[in-house]
C-alpha positions in Angstrom: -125.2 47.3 117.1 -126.3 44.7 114.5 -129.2 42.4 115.4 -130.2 39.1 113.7 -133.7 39.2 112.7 -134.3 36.2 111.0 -133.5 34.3 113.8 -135.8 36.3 116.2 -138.7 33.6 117.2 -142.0 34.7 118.4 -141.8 36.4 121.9 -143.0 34.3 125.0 -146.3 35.4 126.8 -145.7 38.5 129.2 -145.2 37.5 132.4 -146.4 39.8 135.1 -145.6 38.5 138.0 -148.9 38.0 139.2 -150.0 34.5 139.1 -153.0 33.8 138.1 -153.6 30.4 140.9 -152.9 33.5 143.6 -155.3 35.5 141.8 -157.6 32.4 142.1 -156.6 31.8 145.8 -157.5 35.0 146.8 -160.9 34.9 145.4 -161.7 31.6 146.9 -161.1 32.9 150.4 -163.0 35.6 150.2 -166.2 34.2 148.3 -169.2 34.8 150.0 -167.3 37.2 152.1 -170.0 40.0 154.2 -168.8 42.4 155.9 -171.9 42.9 158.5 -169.4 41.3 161.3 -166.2 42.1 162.6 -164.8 38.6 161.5 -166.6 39.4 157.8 -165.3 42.9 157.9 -161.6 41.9 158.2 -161.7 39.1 155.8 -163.2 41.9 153.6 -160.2 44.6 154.6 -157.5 42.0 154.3 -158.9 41.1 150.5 -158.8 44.5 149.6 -155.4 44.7 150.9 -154.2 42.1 149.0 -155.7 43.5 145.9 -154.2 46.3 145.9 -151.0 44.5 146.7 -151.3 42.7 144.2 -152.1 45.4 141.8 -148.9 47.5 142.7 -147.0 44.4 142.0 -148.4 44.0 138.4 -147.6 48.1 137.6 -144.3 47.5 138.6 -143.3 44.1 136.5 -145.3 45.7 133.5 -143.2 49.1 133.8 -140.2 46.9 133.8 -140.9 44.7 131.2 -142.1 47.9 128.6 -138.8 49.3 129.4 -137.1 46.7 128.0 -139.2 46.6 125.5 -138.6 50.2 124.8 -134.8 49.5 124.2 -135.8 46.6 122.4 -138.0 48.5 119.9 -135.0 51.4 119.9 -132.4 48.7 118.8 -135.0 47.6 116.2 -135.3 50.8 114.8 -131.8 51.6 114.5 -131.3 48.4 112.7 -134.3 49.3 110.2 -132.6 52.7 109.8 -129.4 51.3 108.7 -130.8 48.5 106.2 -133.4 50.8 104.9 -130.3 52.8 104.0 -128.3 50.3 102.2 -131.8 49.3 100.6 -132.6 52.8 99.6 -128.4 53.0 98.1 -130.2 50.3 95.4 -133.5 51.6 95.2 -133.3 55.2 94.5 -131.5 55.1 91.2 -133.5 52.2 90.1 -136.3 54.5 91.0 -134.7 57.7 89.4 -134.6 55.7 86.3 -138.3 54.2 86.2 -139.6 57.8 87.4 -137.4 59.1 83.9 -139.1 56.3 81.4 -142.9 56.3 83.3 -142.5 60.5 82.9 -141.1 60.3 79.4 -144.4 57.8 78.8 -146.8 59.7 80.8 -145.4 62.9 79.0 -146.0 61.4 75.6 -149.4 59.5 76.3 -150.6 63.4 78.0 -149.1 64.3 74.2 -151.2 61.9 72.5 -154.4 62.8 74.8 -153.9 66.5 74.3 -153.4 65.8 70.4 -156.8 63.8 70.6 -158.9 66.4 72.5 -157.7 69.0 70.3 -158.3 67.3 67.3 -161.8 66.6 69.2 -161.8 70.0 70.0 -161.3 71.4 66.5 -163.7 69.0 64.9 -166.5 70.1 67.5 -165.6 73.7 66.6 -166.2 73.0 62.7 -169.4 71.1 63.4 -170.5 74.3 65.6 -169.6 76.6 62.8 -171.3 74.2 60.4 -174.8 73.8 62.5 -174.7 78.0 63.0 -174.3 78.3 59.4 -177.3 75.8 58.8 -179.2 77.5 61.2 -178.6 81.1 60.5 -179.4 79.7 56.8 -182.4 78.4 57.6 -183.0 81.3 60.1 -182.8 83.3 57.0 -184.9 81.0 55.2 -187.7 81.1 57.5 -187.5 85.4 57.8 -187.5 85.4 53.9 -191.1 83.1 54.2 -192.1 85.0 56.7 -191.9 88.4 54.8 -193.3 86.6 51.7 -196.2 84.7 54.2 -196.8 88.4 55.7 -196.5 90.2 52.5 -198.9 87.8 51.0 -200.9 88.4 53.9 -201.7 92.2 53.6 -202.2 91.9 49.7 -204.8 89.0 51.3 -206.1 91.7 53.8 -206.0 94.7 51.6 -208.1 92.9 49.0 -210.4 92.2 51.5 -211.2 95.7 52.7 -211.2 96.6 49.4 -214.3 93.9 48.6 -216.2 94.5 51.8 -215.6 98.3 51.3 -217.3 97.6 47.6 -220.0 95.3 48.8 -220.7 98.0 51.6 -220.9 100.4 49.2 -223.3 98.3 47.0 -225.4 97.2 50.6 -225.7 101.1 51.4 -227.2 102.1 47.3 -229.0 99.3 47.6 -230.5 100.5 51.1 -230.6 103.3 50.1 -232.9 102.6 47.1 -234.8 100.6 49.2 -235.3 103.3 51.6 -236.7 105.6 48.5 -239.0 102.9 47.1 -240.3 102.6 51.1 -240.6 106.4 51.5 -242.9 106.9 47.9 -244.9 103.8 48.5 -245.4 105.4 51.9 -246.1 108.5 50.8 -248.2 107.2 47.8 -250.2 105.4 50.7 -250.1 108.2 52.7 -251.8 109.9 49.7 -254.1 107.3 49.0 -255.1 106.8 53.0 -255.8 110.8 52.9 -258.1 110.7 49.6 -260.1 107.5 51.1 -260.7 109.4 54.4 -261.4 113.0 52.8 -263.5 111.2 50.6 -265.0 108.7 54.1 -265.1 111.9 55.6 -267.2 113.9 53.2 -269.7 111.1 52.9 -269.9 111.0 56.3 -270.7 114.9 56.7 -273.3 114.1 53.5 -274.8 111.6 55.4 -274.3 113.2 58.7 -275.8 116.5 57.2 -279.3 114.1 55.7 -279.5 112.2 59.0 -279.8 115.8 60.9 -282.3 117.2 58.3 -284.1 114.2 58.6 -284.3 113.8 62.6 -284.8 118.0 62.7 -288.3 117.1 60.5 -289.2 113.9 62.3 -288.7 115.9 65.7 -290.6 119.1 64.4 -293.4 116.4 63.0 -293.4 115.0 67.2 -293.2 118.5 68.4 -296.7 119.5 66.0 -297.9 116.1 66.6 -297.6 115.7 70.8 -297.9 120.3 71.1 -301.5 119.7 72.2 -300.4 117.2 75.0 -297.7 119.6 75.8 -299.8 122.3 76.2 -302.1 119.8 78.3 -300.0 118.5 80.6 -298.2 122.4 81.0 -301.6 123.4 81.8 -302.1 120.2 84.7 -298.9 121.3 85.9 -299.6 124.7 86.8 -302.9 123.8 87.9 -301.2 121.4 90.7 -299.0 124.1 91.4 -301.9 126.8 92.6 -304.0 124.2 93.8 -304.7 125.4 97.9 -304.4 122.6 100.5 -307.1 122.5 102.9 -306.1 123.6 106.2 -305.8 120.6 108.7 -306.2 120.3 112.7 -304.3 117.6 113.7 -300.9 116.7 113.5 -302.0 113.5 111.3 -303.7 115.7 108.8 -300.6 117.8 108.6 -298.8 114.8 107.6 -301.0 113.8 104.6 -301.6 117.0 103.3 -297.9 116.9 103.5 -297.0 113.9 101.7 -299.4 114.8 99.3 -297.8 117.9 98.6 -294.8 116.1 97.8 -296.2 114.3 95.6 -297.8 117.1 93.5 -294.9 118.5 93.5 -292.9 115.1 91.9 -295.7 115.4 89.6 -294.9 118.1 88.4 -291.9 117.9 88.0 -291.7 114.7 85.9 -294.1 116.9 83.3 -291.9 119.4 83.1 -288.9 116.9 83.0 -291.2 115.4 80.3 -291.9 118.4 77.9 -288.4 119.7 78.0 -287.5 116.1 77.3 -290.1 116.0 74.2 -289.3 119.7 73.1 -285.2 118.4 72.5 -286.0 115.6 70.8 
């Protein structure tokens, strides 16, 4: 079956069957509609009714209608099929024979690419191996400066030690010199502090020795000057000591002679206090 497309005109609107004045009808009679009273209730039912009336008869015109649509879209298929064939007849050597050229060009820009990125490639390789070179020279460079900076070092270092073991050695004779000269001036003070205080000493005893001799003839000249007081006031002493109290009657005599008895008694013992005092001195 052939079909004549380019004389198909646009389709006219799908008819359903279904007006849409009854559609409009319908709602007008039942506007307002309640369904509270028998009378409301059946103008209510009998809507319904229609409606779904009027539904079934819409489902049924629309089932037809994409039926014939169906073979209508079969028959336009077919018809596709069999110029997309005769199209394809033309087209598929034409395109066999572009796809050969854009491949051969693809294959020999890919060519030129590749060339590029390995020529790329190759001079990134060099200028790897040419900055490892530089810096395992300069690598090499720096080690070398390093030895010389650390070699340098030690002979810096060792000198060093070898100068503060010197000027050690020089501070410890030199302390040590010191500490000699400290120890005989010491010991020649030492010396000189024993001679001034054998010699302080001695004087001492000499004077020590005169101011004894003296004071033993001044107190022997006291003693032979104050014996006959001595021998006075010994004499009072003992006297006091064998004097007899007079006996007494009363209590209140008791008491005097008493006191008084003390105080003979403190008498004498401040002479005797007093004459061993003056026989020390």
């Amino acid at each position: 079956m052939s079909v004549d497309l380019t004389e198909r005109k646009f389709q006219a609107p799908v008819e359903l069957g279904v007006a849409e004045s009854v559609i409009a009808g319908l709602a007008k009679r039942v506007e307002g509609a309640k369904a509270d009273t028998p009378a409301g209730y059946e103008v209510v039912r009998k809507g319904l009714a229609e409606c779904r009336n009027l539904r079934k008869k819409a489902k049924e015109s629309h089932r037809e209608l994409k039926e014939s649509a169906l073979r209508w879209g079969q028959a336009c298929d077919a018809e596709l099929r069999r110029v997309n064939g005769l199209i394809q007849e033309v087209e598929f050597p034409l395109k066999d024979e572009k796809k050969r050229v854009d491949d051969e060009k693809e294959r020999k820009r890919i060519e030129k690419i590749e060339a590029k990125r390995r020529d790329q490639e190759e001079k990134e390789r060099a200028e790897r191996e040419r900055i490892q070179k530089e810096q395992e020279a300069e690598r090499a460079r720096l080690e070398e400066e390093r030895k010389q900076i650390e070699a340098e070092r030690e002979a810096a270092l060792k000198k060093q030690r070898e100068e503060e073991a010197r000027l050690a050695e020089e501070r410890r004779k030199l302390q040590e010199e010191k500490d000699n000269l400290e120890a005989e001036r010491r010991q020649r003070e030492e010396e000189e502090r024993k001679k001034i205080e054998a010699a302080e000493r001695k004087h001492r005893e000499e004077l020590e020795a005169k101011r004894r001799k003296e004071a033993e003839a001044e107190a022997k000249r006291l003693r032979e000057e104050r014996q006959p007081d001595s021998e006075k006031l010994l004499s009072l002493g003992v006297a006091l000591a064998k004097y007899e109290m007079p006996e007494m009657s009363t209590p209140w005599g008791l008491a005097v002679i008493g006191t008084v008895m003390d105080d003979l008694l403190s008498i004498q013992g401040r002479i005797s206090k007093a004459i061993e005092h003056q026989n020390e001195v």
